[in-house]
C-alpha positions as CSV (number, residue, x, y, z in Angstrom):
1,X,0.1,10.2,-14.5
2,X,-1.0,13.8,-14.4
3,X,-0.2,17.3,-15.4
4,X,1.1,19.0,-12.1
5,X,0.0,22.9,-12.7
6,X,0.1,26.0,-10.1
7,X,-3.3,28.2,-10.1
8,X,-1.5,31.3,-12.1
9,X,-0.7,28.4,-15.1
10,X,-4.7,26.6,-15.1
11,X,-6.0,30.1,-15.2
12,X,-3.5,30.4,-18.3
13,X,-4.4,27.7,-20.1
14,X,-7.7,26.1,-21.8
15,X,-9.2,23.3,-19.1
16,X,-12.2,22.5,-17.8
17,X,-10.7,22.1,-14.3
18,X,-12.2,25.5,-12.7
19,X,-16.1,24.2,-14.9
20,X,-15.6,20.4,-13.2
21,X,-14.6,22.2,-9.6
22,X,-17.9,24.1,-9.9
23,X,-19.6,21.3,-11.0
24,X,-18.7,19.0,-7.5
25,X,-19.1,21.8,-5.1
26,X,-22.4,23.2,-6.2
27,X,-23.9,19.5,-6.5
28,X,-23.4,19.3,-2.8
29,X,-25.6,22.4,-2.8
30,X,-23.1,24.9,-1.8
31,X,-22.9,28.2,-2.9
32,X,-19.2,28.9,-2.3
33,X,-16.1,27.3,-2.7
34,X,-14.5,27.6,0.7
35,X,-17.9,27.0,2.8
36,X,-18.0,23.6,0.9
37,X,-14.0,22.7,1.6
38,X,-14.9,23.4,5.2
39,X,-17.5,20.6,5.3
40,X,-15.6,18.3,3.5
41,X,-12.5,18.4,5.5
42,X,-14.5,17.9,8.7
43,X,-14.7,14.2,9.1
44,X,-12.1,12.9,6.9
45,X,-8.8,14.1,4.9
46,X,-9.2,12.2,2.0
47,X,-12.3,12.8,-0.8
48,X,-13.6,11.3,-4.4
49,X,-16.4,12.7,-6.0
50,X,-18.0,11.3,-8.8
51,X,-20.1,12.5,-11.9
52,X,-22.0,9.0,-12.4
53,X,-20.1,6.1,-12.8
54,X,-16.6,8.0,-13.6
55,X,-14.6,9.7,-11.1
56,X,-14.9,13.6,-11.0
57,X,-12.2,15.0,-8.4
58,X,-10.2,13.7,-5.8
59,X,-9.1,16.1,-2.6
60,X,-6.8,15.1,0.0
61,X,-5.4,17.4,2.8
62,X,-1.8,17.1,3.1
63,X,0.4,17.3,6.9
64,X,1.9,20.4,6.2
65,X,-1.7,21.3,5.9
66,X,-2.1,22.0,1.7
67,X,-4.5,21.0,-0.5
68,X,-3.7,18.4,-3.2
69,X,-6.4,18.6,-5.9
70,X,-7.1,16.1,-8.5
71,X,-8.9,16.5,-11.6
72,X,-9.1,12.7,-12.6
73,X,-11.1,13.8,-16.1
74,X,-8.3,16.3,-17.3
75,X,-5.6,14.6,-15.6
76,X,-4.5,18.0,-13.3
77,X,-2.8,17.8,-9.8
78,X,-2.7,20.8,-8.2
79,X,-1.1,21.4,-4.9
80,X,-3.0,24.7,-2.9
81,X,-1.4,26.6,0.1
82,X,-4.5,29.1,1.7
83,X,-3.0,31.6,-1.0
84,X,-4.3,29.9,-3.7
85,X,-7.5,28.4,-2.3
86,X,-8.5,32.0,-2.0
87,X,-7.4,32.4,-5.4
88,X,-9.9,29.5,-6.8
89,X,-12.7,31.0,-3.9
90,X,-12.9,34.3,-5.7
91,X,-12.5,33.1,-9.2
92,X,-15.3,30.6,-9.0
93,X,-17.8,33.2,-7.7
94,X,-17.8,34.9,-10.9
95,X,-18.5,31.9,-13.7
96,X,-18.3,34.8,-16.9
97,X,-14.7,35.0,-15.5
98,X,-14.1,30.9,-15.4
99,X,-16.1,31.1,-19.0
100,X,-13.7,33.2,-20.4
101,X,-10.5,31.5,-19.2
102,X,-12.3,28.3,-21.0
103,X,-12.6,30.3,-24.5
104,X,-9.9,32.3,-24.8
105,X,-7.2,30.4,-23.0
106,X,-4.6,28.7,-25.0
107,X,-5.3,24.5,-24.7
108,X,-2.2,23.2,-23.2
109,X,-1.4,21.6,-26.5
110,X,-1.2,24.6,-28.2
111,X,0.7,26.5,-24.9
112,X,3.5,24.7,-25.2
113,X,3.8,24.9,-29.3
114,X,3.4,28.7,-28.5
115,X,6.6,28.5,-26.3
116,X,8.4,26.7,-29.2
117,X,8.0,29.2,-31.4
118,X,9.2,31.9,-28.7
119,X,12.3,29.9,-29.1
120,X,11.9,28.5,-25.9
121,X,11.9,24.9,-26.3
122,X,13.2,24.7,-29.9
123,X,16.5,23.3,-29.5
124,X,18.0,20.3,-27.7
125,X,22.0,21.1,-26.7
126,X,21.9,23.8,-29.4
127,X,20.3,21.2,-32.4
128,X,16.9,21.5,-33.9
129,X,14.6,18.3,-33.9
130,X,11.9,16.6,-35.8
131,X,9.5,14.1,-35.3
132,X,7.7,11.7,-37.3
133,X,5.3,8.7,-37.4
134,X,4.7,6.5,-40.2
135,X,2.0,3.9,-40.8
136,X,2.7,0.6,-42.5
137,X,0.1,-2.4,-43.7
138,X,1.8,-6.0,-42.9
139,X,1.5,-10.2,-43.8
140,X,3.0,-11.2,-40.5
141,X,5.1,-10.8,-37.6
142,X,8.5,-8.6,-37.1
143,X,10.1,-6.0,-38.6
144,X,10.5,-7.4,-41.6
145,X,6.3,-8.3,-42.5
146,X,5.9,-4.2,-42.1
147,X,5.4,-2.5,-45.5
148,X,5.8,1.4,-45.3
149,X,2.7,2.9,-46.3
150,X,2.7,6.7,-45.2
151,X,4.0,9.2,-42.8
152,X,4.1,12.9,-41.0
153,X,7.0,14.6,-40.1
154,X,7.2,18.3,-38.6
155,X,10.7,19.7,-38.0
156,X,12.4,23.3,-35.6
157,X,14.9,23.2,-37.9
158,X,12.9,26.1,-40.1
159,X,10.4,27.9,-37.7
160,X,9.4,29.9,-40.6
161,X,7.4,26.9,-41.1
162,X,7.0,25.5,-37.7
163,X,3.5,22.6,-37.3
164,X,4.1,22.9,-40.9
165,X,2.9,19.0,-41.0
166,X,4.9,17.3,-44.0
167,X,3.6,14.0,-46.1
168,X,5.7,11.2,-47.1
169,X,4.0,8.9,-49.6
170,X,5.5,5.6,-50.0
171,X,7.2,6.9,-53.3
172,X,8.8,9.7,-51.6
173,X,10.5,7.2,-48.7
174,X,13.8,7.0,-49.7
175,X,14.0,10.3,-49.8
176,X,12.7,11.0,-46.2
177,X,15.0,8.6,-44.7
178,X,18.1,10.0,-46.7
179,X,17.1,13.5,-44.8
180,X,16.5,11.6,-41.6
181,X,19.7,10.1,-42.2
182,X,21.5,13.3,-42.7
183,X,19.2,15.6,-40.5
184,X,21.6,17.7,-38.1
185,X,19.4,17.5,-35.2
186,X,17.4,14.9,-32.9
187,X,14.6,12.7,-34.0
188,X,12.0,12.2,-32.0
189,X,9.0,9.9,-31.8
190,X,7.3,7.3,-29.4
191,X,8.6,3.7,-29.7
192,X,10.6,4.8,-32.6
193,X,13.5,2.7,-32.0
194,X,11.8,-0.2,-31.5
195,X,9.7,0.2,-34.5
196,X,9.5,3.2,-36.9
197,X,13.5,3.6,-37.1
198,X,14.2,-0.3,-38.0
199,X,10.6,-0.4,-40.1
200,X,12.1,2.2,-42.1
201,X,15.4,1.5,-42.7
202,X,14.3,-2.0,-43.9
203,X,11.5,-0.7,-46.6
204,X,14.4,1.2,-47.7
205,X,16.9,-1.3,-47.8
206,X,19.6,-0.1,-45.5
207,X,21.4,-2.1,-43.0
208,X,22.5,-1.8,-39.5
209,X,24.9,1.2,-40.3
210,X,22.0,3.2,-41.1
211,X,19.7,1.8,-38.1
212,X,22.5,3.3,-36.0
213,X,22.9,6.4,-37.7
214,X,19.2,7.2,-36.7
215,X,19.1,5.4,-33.4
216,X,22.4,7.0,-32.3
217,X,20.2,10.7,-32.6
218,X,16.6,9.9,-31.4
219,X,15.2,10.6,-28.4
220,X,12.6,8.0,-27.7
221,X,9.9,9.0,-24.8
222,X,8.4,5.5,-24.8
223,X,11.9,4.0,-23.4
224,X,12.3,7.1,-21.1
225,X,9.2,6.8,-19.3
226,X,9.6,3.0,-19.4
227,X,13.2,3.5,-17.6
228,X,11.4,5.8,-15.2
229,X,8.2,3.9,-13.9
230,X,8.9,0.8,-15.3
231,X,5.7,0.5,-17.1
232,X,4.7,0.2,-20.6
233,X,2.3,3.1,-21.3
234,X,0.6,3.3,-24.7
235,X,0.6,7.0,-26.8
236,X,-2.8,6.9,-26.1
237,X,-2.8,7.2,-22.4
238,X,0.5,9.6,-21.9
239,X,-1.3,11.7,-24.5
240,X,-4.5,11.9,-22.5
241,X,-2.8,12.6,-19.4
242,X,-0.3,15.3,-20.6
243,X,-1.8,16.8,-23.2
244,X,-5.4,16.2,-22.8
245,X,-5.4,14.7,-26.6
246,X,-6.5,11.6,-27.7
247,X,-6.2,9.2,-30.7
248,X,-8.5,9.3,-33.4
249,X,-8.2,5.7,-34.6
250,X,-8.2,2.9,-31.8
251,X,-4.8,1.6,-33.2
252,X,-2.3,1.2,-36.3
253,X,-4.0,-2.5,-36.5
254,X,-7.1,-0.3,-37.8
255,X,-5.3,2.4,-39.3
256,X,-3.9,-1.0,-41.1
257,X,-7.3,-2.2,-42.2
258,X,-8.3,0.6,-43.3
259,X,-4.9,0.9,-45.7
260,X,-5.8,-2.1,-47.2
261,X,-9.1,-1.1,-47.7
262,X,-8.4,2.0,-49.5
263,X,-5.5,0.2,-51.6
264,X,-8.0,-2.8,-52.8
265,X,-11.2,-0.1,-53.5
266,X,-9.5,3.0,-53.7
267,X,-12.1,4.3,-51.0
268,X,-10.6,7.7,-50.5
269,X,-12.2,7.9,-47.4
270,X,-10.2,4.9,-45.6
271,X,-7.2,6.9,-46.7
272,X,-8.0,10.1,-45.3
273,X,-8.7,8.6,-41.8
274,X,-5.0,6.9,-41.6
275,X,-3.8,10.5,-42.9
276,X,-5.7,12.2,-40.2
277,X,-4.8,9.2,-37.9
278,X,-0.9,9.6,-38.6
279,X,-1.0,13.4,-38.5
280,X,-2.2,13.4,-35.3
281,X,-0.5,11.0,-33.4
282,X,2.8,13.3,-34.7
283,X,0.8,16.3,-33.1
284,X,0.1,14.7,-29.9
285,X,3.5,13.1,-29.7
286,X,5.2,17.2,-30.4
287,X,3.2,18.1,-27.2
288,X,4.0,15.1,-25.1
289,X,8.3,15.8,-26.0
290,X,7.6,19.4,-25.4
291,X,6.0,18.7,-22.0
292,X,8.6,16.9,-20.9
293,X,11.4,19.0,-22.2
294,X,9.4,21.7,-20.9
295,X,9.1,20.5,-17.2
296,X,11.6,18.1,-16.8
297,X,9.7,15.8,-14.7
298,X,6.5,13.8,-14.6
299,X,3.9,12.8,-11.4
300,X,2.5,9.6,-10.4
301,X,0.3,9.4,-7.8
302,X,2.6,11.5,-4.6
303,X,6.2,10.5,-6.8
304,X,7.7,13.4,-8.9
305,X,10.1,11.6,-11.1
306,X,12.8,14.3,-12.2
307,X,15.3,13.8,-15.2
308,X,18.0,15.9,-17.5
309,X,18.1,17.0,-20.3
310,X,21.0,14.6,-20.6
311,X,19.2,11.7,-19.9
312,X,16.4,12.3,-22.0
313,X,19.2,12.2,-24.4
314,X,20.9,9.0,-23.1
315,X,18.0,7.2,-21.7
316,X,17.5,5.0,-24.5
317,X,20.9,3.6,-24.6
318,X,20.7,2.2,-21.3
319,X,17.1,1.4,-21.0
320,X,16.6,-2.6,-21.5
321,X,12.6,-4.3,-21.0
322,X,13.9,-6.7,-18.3
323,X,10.1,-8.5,-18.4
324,X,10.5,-8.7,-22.1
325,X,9.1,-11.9,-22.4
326,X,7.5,-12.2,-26.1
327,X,10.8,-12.4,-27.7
328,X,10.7,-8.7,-30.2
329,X,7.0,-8.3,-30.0
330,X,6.5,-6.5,-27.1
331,X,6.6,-2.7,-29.2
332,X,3.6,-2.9,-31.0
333,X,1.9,-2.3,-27.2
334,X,2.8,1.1,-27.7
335,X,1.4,1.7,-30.3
C-alpha cells in the first residue's frame, strides 16, 4: 500500500523522497537526474535499487510512456509525465532547496491535521467525530477476559481544542462511554467493533442495546480496507504506509505486560510507556481516517481502489471475514 502523491504535493509536505532519489542516482555516479533516467531506461523498463539489504526505489516506465516512481522506504507512488520529471531534474540540482522542503515542510501527518482544522475534513455528512483507543490487561480469551485499563480520545466536535488528546482512567470509564453513548457524531477507531466497542461496553456493564448504540455510529477502517483488498492489515503497517508513523510498543500484548507491571510495582515508568503507547496509536489512527477521508481511495501495487463517503459509512455493516476460521479470535491481529 502506498501514498499516491503528484510532484506540487511531495514538494509540500515533509519526506525524504526527493534525499532517497538523490541518494540512488548519485550512487550510480551521476551528476544529474535526467542523464541518469536516460541510462536506466536503455535496456530495460522496469528498475529496483537498493540501499544494502532493503529496497531503496523502484522505477518502471509505463505504455503511455510516464514514469511510475516508488519510494518503497516512505511508501510514495508517484506517477511523472516529462512535465514533472523536469520538475524533480531542476529541483534535485540545488540540494539547499530539497534541504529546505525536508525542514520546513509540514510531515504528512501533520498536513492533513492542518486541513482539519481549515475545516476541511472535520465533518462526516455534517457530524463531528471522535476517535479513541483504549488498552486493557486480560486472564484469558474473549471479550469478556479484557479488563479496561486506560484510554485516549480526541474529538472535531470543539476545534477550539482540536489534538487536544483526552485520558480516561479506569475510574473515569463509565463516564466516557456514557458520552460515547450519547456523542452526536461518528466514532472512529481501527478494529473497534470487533474489539474496543464490545470490550467497553462489557467493563461497563451494558448489554447489546448499548453495543449497537456505538456500533450503529462508528466507522471502522480495519473492516473497510478488509472489504476492499481482502486482507487483514495490522495498524502498524497501514500507519507506515499512509502516514509514515509507526507504533511505539510492538503490541497491546506488551502494552499489557507492562500494565501489570506497573499495577504489581507501581513502576511509573511501565505506565507512561502504555500512555505514550495508547496516545499514539489514537494519533496515527486520526491521520490514517483523515487520509482516507481526505483522498477517497487507496493504491496497491497498479489497483486504485476508490470508495464513498457513504461507504466508508456503511462498510462495516456489510463487511463479514469469510476465512474467519478461529472462531472470534481473529481481531486481536489487528492490533
Amino acid at each position: 500500500m502506498y501514498k499516491r502523491l503528484d510532484v506540487d504535493e511531495l514538494t509540500q509536505i515533509n519526506t525524504d523522497f526527493f534525499k532517497n532519489l538523490h541518494k540512488m542516482y548519485t550512487r550510480k555516479g551521476h551528476a544529474f537526474f535526467k542523464w541518469f533516467l536516460r541510462e536506466v531506461f536503455e535496456d530495460s523498463r522496469s528498475h529496483y535499487f537498493w540501499d544494502g539489504t532493503r529496497p531503496l526505489f523502484r522505477m518502471q516506465m509505463l505504455d503511455d510512456g510516464t514514469y511510475r516512481f516508488v519510494d518503497e522506504k516512505d511508501k510514495i507512488e508517484c506517477i511523472l509525465d516529462d512535465e514533472g520529471i523536469n520538475k524533480i531534474h531542476n529541483l534535485l540540482k540545488n540540494m539547499r532547496q530539497v534541504d529546505k522542503i525536508s525542514n520546513d515542510n509540514l510531515t504528512i501527518i501533520e498536513w492533513l491535521f492542518s486541513k482539519c482544522i481549515k475545516w476541511e475534513l472535520q465533518y462526516i455528512q455534517d457530524k463531528p467525530f471522535v476517535t479513541y483507543d483504549i488498552e486493557t490487561t486480560y486472564d484469558g480469551e474473549g471479550i469478556s477476559h479484557q479488563y479496561f485499563e486506560m484510554a485516549y480520545s480526541v474529538s472535531t466536535h470543539d476545534l477550539s481544542k482540536w489534538l487536544v488528546y483526552n485520558y480516561i482512567d479506569n475510574t473515569s470509564m463509565h463516564r466516557y462511554c456514557d458520552y460515547l453513548l450519547e456523542y452526536p457524531g461518528w466514532i472512529v477507531w481501527y478494529n473497534q467493533i470487533r474489539f474496543d466497542n464490545p470490550v467497553l461496553i462489557h467493563n461497563c456493564g451494558y448489554g447489546q442495546a448499548e453495543l449497537d448504540i456505538l456500533n450503529m455510529k462508528s466507522i471502522d477502517p480495519f473492516l473497510l480496507l478488509y472489504k476492499l483488498l481482502r486482507k487483514r492489515l495490522k495498524l502498524t503497517k497501514v500507519a507506515e504506509s499512509l502516514v509514515s508513523m509507526g507504533k511505539t510498543l510492538d503490541s497491546g500484548a506488551e502494552g499489557s505486560k507492562l500494565l501489570n507491571l506497573y499495577k504489581r510495582t507501581g513502576d511509573k515508568k511501565a505506565l507512561s510507556k502504555v500512555k505514550k503507547y495508547c496516545k499514539n496509536d489514537v494519533r496515527i489512527t486520526l491521520g490514517i481516517f483523515l487520509y482516507l477521508l481526505d483522498n477517497k481511495k487507496i493504491h496497491i501495487e497498479w489497483e486504485s481502489k476508490e470508495f464513498t463517503i457513504e461507504q466508508m459509512i456503511q462498510r462495516w455493516n456489510s463487511a463479514k471475514l469469510d476465512d474467519n476460521k478461529d472462531g472470534n479470535q481473529w481481531w486481536f491481529f489487528a492490533a
